[in-house]
Structure formats: structure tokens, C-alpha cells
N, CA, C and O atoms as a Tripos MOL2 file, in Angstrom:
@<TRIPOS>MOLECULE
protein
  272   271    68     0     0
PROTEIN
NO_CHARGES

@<TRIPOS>ATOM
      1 N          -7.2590    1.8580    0.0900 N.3       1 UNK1
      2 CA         -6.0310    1.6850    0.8190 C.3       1 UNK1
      3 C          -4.9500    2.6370    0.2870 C.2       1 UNK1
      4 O          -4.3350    3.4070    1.0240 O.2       1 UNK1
      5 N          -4.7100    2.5170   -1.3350 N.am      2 UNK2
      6 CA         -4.2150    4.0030   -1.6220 C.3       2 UNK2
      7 C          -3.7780    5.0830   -0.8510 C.2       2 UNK2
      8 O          -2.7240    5.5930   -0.4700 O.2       2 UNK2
      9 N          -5.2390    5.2690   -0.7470 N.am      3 UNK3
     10 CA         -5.6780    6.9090   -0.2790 C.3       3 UNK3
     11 C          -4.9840    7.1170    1.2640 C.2       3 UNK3
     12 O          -4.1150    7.9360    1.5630 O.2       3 UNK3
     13 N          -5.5330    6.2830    2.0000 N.am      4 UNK4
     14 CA         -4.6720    5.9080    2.9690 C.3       4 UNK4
     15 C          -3.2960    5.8540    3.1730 C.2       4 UNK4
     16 O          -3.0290    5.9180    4.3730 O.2       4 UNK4
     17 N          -2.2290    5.7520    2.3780 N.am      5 UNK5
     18 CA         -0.7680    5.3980    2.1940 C.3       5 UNK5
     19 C          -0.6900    6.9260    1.8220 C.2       5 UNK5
     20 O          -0.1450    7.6450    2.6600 O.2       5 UNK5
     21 N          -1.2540    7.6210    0.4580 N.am      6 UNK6
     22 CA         -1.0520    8.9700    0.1150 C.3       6 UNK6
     23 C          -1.1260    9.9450    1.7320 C.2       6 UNK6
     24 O          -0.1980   10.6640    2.1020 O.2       6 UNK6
     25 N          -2.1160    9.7980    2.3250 N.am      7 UNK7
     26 CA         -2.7170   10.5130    3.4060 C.3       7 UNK7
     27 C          -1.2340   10.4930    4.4710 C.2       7 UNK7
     28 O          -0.6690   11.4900    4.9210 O.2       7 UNK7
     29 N          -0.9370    9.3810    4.6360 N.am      8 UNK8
     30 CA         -0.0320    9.0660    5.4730 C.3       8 UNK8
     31 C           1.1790   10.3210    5.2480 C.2       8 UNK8
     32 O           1.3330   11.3940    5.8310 O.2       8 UNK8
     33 N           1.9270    9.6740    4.1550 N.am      9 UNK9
     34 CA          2.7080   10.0900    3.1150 C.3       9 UNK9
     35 C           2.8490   11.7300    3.3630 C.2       9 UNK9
     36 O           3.8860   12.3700    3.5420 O.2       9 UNK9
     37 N           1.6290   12.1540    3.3210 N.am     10 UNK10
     38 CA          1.3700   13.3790    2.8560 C.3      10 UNK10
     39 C           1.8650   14.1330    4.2500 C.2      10 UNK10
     40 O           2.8060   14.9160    4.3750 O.2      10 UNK10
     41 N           1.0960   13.7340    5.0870 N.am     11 UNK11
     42 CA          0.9920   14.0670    6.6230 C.3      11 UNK11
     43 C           2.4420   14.0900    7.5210 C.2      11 UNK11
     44 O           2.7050   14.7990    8.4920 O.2      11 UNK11
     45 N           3.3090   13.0340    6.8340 N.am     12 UNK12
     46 CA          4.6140   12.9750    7.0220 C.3      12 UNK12
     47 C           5.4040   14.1690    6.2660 C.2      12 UNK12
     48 O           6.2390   14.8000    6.9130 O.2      12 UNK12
     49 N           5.2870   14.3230    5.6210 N.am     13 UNK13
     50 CA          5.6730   15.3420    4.0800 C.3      13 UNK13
     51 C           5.3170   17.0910    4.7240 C.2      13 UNK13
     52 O           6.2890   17.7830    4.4200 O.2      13 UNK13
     53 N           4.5420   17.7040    5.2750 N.am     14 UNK14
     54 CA          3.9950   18.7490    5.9230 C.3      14 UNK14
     55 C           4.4210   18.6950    6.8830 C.2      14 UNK14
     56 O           4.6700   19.8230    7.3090 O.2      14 UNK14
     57 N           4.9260   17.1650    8.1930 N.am     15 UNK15
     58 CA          5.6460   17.8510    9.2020 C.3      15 UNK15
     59 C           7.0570   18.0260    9.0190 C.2      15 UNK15
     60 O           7.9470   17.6540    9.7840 O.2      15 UNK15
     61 N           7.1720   18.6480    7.8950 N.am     16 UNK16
     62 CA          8.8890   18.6460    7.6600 C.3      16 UNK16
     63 C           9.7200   17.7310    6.9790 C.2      16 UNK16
     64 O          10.8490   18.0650    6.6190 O.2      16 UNK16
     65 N           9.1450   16.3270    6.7190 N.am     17 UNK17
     66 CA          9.9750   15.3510    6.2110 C.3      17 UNK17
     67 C          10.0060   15.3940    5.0410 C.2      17 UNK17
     68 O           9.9970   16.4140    4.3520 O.2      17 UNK17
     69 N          10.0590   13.9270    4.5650 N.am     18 UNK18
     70 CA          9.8800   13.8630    2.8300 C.3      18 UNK18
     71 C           9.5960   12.8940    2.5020 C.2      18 UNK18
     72 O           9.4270   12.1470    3.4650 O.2      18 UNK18
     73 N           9.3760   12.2910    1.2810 N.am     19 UNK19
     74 CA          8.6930   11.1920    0.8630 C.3      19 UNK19
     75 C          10.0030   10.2310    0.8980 C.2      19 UNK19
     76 O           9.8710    9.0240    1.1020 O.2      19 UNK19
     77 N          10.9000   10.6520    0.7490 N.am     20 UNK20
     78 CA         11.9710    9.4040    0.6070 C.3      20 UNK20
     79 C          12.3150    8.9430    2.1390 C.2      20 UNK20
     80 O          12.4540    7.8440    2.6760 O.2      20 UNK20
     81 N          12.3940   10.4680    2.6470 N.am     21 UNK21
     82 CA         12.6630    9.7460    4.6250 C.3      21 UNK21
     83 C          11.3520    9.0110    4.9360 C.2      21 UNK21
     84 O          11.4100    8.3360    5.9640 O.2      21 UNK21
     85 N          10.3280    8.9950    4.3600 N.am     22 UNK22
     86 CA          9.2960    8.0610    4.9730 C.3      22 UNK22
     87 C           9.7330    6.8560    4.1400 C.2      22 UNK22
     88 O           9.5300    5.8280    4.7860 O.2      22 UNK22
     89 N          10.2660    6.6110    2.9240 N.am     23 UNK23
     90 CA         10.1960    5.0270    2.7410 C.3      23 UNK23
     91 C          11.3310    4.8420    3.9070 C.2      23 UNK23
     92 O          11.2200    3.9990    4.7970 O.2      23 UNK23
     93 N          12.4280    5.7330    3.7840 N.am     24 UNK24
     94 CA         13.5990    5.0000    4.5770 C.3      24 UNK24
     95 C          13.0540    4.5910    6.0250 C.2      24 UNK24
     96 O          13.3720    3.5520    6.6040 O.2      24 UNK24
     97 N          12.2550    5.4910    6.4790 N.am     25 UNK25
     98 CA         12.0600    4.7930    7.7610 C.3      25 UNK25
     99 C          10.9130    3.9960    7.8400 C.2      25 UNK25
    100 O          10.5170    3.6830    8.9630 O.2      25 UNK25
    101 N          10.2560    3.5790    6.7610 N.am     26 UNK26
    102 CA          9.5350    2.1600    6.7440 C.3      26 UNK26
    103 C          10.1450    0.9140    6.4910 C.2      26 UNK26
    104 O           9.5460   -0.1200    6.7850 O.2      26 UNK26
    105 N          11.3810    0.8900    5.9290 N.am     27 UNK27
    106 CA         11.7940    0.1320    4.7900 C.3      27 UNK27
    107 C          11.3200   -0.0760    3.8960 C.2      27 UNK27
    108 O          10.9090   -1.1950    3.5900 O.2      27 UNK27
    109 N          11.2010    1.2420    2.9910 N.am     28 UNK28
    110 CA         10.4840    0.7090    2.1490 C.3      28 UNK28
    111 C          11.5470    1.4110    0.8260 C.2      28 UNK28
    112 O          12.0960    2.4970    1.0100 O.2      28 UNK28
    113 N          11.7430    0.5660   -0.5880 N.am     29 UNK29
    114 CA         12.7950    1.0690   -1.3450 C.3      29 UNK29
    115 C          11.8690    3.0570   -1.8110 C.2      29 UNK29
    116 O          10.6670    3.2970   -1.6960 O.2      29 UNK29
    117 N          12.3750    3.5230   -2.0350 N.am     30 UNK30
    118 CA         11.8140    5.0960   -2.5000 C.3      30 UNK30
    119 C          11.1980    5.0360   -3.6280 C.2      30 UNK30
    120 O          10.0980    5.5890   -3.6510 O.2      30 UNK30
    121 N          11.6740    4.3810   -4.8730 N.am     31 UNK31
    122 CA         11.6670    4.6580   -5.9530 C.3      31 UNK31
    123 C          10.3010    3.4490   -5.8750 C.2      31 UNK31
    124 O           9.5840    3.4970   -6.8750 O.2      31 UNK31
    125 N          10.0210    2.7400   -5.1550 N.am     32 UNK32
    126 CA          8.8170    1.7920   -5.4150 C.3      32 UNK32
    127 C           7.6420    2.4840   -4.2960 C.2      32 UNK32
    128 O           6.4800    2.0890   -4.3910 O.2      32 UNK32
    129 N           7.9170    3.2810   -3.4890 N.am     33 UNK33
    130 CA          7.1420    4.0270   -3.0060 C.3      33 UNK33
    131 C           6.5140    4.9870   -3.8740 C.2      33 UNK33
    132 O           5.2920    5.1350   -3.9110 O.2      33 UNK33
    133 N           7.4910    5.7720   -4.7120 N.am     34 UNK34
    134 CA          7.0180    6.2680   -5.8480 C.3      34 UNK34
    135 C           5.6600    5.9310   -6.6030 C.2      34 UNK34
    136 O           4.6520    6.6100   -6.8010 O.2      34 UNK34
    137 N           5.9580    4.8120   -6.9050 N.am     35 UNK35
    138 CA          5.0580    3.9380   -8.0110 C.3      35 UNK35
    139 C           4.1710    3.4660   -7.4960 C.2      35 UNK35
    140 O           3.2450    3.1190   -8.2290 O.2      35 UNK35
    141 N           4.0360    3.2220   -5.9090 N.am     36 UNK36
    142 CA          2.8360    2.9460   -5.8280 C.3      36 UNK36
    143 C           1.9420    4.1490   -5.4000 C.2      36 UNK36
    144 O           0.7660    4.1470   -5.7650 O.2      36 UNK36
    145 N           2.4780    5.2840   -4.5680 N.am     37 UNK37
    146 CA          1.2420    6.6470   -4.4670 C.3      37 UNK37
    147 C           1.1600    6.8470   -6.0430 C.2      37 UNK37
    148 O           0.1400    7.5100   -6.2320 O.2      37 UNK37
    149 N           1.5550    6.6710   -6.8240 N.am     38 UNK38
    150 CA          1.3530    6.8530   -8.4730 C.3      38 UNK38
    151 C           0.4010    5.9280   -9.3520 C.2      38 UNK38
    152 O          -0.0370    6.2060  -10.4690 O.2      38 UNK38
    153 N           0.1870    4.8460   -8.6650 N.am     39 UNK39
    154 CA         -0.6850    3.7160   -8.9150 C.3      39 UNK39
    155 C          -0.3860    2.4030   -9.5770 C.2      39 UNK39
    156 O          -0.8960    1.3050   -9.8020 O.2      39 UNK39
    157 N           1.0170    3.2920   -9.8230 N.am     40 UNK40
    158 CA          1.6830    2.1310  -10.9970 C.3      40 UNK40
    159 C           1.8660    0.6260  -10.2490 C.2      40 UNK40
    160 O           1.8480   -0.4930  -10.7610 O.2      40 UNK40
    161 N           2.0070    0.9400   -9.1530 N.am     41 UNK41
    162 CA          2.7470   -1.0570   -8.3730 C.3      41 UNK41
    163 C           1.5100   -1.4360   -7.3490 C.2      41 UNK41
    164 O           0.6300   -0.5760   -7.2930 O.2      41 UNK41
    165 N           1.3760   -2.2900   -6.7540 N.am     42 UNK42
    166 CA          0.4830   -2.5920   -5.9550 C.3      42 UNK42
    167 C           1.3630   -2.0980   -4.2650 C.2      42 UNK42
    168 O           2.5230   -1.7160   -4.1170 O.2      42 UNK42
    169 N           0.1700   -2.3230   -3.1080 N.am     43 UNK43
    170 CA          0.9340   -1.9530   -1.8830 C.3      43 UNK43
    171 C           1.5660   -3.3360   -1.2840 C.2      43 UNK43
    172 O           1.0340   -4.4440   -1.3510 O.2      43 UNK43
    173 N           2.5220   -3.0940   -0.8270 N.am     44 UNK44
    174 CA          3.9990   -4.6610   -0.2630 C.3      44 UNK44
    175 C           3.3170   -4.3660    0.8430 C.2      44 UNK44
    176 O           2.6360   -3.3830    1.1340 O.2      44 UNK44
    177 N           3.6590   -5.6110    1.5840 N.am     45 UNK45
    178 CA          3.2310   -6.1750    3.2860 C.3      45 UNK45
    179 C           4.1490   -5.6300    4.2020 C.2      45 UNK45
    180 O           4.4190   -6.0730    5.3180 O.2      45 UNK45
    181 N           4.7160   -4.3990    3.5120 N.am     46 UNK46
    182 CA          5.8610   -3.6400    4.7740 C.3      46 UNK46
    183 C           5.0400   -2.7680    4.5430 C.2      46 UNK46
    184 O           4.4680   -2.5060    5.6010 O.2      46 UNK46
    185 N           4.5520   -1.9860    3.4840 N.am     47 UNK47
    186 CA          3.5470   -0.3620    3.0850 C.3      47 UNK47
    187 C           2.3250   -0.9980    4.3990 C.2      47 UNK47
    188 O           1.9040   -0.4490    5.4170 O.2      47 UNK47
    189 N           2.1040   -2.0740    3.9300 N.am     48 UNK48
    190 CA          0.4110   -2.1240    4.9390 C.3      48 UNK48
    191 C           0.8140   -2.4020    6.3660 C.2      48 UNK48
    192 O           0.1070   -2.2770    7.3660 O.2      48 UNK48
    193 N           2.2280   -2.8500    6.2810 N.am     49 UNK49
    194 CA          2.4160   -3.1210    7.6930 C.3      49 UNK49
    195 C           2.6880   -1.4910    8.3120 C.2      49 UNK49
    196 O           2.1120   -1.0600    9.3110 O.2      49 UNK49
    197 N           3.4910   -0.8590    7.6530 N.am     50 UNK50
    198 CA          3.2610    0.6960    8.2180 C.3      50 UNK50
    199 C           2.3280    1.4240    8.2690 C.2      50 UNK50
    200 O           2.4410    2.6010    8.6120 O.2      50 UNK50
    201 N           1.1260    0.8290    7.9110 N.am     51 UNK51
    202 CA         -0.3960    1.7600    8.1060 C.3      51 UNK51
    203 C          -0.8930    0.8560    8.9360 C.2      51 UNK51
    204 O          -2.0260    0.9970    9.3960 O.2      51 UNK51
    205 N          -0.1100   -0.2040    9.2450 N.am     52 UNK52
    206 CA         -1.6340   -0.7390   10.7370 C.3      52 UNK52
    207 C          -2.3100   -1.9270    9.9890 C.2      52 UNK52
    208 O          -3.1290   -2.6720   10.5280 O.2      52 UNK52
    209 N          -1.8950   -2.0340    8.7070 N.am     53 UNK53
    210 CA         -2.7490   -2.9680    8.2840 C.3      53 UNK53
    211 C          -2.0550   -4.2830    8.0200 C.2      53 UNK53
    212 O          -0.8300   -4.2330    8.1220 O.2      53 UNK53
    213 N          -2.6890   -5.6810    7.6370 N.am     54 UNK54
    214 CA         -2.1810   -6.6910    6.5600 C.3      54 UNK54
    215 C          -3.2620   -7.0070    5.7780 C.2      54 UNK54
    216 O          -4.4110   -6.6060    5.9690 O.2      54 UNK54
    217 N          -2.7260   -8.0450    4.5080 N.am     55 UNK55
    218 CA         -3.3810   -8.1310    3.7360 C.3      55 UNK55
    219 C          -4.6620   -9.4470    4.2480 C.2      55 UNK55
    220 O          -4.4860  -10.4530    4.9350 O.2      55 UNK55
    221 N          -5.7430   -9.0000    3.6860 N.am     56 UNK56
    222 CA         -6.3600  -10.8520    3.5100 C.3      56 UNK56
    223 C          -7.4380  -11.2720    2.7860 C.2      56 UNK56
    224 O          -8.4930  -10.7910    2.3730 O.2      56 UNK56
    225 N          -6.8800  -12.2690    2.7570 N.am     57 UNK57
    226 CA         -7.8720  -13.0070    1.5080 C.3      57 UNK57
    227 C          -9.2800  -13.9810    1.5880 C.2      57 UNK57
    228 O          -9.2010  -14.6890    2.5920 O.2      57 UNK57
    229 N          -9.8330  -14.0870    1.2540 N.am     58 UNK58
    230 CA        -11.1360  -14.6590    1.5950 C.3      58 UNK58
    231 C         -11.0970  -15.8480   -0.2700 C.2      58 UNK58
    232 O         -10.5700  -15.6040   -1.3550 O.2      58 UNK58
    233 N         -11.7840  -16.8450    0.1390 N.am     59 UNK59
    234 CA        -11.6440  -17.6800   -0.6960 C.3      59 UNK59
    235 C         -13.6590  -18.4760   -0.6150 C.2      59 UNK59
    236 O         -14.1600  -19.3560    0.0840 O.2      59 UNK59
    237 N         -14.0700  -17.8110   -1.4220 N.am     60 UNK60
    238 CA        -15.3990  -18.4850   -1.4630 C.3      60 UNK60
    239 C         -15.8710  -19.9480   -2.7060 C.2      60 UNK60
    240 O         -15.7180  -19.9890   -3.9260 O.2      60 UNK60
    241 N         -16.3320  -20.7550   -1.9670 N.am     61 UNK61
    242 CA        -16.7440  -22.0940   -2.7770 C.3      61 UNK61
    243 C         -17.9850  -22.1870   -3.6420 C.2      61 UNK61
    244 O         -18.8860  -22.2530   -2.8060 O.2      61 UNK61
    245 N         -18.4350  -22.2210   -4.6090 N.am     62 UNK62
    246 CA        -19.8610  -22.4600   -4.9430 C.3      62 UNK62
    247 C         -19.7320  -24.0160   -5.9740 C.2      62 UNK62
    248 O         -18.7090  -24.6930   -6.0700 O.2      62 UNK62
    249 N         -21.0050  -24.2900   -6.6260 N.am     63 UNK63
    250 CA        -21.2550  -25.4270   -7.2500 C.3      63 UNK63
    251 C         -20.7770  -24.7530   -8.6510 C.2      63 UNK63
    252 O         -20.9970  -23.5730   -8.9250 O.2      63 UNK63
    253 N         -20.1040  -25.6490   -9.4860 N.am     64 UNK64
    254 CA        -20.4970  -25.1900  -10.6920 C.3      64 UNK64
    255 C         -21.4330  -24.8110  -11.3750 C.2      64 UNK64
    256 O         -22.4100  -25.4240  -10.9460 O.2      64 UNK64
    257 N         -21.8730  -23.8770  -12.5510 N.am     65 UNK65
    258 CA        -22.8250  -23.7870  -13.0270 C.3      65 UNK65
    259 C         -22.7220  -24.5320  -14.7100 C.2      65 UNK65
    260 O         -21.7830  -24.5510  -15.5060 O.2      65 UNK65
    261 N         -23.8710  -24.9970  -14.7850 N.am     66 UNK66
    262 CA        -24.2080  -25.5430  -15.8950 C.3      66 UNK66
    263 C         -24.7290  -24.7860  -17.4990 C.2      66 UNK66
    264 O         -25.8240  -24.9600  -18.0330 O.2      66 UNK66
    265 N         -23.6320  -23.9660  -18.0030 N.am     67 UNK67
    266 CA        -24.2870  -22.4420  -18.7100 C.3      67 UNK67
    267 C         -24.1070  -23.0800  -20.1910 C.2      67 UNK67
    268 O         -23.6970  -22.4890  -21.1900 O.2      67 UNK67
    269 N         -24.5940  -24.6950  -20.0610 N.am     68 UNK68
    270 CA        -24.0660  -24.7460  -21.7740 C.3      68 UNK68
    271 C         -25.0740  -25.8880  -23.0270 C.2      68 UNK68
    272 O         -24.7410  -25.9490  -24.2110 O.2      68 UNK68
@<TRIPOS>BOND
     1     1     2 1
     2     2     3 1
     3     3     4 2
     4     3     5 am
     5     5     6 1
     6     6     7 1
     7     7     8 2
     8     7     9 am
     9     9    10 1
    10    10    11 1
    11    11    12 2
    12    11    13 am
    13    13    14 1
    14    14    15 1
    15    15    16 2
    16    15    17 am
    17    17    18 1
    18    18    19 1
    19    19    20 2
    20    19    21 am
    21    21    22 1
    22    22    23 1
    23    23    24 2
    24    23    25 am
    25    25    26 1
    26    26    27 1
    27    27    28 2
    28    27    29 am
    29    29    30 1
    30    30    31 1
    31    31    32 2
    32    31    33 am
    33    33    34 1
    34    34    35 1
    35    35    36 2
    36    35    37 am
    37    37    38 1
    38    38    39 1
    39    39    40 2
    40    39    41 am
    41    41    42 1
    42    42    43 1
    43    43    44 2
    44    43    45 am
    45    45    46 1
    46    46    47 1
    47    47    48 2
    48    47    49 am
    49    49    50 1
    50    50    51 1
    51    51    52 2
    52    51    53 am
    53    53    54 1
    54    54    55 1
    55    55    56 2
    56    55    57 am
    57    57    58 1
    58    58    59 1
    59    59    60 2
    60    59    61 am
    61    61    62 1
    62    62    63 1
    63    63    64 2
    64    63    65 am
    65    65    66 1
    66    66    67 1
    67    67    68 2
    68    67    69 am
    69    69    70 1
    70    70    71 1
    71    71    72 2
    72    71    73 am
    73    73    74 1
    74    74    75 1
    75    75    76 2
    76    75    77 am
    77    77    78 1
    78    78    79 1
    79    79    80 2
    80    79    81 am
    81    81    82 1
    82    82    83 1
    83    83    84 2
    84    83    85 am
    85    85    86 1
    86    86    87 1
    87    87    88 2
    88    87    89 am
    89    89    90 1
    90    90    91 1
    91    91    92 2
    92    91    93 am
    93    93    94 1
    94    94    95 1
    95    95    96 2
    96    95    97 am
    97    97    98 1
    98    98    99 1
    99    99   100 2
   100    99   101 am
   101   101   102 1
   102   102   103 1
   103   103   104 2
   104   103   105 am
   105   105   106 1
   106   106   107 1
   107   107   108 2
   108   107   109 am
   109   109   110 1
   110   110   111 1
   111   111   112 2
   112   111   113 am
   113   113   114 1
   114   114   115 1
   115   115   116 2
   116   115   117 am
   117   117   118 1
   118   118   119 1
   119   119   120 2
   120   119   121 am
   121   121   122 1
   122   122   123 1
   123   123   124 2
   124   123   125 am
   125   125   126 1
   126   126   127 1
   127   127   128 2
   128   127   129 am
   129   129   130 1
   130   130   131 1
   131   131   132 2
   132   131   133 am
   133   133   134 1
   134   134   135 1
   135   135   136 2
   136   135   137 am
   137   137   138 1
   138   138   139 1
   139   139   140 2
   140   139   141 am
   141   141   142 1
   142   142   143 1
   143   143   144 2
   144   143   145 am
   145   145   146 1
   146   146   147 1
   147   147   148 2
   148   147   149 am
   149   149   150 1
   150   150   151 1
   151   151   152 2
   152   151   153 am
   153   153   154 1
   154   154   155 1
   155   155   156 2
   156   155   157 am
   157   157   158 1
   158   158   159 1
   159   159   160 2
   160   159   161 am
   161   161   162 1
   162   162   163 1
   163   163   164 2
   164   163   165 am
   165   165   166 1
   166   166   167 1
   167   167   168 2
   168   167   169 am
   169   169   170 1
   170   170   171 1
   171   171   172 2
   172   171   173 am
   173   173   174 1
   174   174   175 1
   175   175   176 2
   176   175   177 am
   177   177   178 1
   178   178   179 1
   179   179   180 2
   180   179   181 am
   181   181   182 1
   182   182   183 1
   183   183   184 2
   184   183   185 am
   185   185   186 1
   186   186   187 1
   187   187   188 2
   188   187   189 am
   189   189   190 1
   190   190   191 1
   191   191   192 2
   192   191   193 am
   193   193   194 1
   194   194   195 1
   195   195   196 2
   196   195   197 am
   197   197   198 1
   198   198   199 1
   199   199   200 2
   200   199   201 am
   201   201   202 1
   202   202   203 1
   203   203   204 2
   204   203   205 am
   205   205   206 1
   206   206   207 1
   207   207   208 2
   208   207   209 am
   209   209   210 1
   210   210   211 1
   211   211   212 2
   212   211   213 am
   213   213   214 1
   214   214   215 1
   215   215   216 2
   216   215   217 am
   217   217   218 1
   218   218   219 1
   219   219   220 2
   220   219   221 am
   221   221   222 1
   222   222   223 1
   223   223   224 2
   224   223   225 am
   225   225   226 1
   226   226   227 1
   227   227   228 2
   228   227   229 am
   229   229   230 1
   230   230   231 1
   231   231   232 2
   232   231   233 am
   233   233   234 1
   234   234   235 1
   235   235   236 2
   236   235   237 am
   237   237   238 1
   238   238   239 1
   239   239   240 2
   240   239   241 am
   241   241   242 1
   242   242   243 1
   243   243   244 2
   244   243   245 am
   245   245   246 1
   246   246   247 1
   247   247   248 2
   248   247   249 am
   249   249   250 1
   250   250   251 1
   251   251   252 2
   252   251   253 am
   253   253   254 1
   254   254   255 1
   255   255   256 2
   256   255   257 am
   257   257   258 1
   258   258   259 1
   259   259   260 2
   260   259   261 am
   261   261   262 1
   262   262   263 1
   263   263   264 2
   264   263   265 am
   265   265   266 1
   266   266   267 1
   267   267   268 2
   268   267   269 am
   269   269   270 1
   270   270   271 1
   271   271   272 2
@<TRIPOS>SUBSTRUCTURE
     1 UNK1         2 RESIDUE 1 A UNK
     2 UNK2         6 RESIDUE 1 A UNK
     3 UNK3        10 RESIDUE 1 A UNK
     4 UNK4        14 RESIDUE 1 A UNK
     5 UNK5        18 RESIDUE 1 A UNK
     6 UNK6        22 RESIDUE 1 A UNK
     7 UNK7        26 RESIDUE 1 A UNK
     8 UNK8        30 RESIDUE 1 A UNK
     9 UNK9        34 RESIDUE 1 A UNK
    10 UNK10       38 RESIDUE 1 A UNK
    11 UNK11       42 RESIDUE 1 A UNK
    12 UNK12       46 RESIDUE 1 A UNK
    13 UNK13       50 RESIDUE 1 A UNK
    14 UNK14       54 RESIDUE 1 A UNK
    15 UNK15       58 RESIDUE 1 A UNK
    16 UNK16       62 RESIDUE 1 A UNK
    17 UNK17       66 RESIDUE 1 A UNK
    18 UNK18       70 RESIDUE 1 A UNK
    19 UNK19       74 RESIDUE 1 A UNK
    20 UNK20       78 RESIDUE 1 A UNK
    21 UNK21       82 RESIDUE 1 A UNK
    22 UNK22       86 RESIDUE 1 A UNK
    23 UNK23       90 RESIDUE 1 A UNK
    24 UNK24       94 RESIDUE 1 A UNK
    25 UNK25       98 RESIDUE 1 A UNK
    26 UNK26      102 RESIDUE 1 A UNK
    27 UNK27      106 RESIDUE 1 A UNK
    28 UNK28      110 RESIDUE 1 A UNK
    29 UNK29      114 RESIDUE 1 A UNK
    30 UNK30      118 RESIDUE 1 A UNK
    31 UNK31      122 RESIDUE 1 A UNK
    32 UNK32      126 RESIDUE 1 A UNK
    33 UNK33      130 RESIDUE 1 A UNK
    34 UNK34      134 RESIDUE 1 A UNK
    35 UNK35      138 RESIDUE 1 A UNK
    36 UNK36      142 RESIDUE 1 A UNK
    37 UNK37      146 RESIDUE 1 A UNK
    38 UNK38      150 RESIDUE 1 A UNK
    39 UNK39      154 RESIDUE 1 A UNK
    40 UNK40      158 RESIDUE 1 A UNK
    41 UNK41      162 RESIDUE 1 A UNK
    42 UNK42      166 RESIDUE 1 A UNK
    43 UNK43      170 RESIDUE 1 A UNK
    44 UNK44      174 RESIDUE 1 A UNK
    45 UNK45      178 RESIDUE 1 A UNK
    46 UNK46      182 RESIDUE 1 A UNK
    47 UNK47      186 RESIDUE 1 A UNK
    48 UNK48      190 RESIDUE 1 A UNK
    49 UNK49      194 RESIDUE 1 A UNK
    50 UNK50      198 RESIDUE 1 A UNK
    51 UNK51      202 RESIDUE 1 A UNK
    52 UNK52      206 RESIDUE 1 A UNK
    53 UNK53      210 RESIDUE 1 A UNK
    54 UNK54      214 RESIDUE 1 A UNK
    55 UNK55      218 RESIDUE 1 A UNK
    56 UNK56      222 RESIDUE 1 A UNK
    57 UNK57      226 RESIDUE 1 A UNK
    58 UNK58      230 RESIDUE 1 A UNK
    59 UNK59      234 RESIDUE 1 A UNK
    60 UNK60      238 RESIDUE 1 A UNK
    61 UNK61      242 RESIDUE 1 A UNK
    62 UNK62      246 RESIDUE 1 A UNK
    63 UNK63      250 RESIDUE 1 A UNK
    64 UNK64      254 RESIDUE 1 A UNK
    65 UNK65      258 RESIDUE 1 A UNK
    66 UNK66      262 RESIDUE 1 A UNK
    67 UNK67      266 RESIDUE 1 A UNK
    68 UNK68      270 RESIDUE 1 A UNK
């Protein structure tokens, strides 16, 4: 998903813009846009909402195991 956000990013960035006019016109703060094409923060539900995506979670059940 990263790679995806960089790609975006990037693609915006080559037609003339910049990385900060793409957070501004996501809402997204700049300086945490930063950190996450950097790896440092995880992606917010406005970043995935501007790629098309949301998040989701899957929650699987099993039996305990007896390892003792």
C-alpha cells in the first residue's frame, strides 16, 4: 500500500505539483505525509481514502492449543 501512496505522490509531483499541494488537497497534514512515504507513520483513513481504498480487518477464531 506504501508503494501505492509513493506512486501516487510521485505521479502528482511530475505533473507539476508537489508533495505538499498533494497533502493539501487530500487533507492530509504535509509534515505526516512526509513520514509516512518515509515509513516512519502508518497510512490514516484520509491517505487510503485518497487512493480508492479503506482499511479492513478480518478477525479469525480457533480453539486453544494445549502446548504445555
Amino acid at each position: 500500500m506504501l508503494q501505492l501512496l509513493r506512486k501516487s505522490v510521485l505521479s502528482y509531483i511530475e505533473n507539476g505539483g508537489s508533495q505538499r499541494q498533494w497533502a493539501i488537497d487530500h487533507g492530509i497534514d504535509a509534515a505526516y505525509l512526509s513520514k509516512m512515504l518515509n515509513g516512519e507513520r502508518g497510512l490514516t483513513a484520509k491517505t487510503l481514502d485518497a487512493l480508492g481504498y479503506e482499511k479492513v480487518v478480518t478477525v479469525r477464531y480457533r480453539e486453544k492449543r494445549n502446548d504445555g
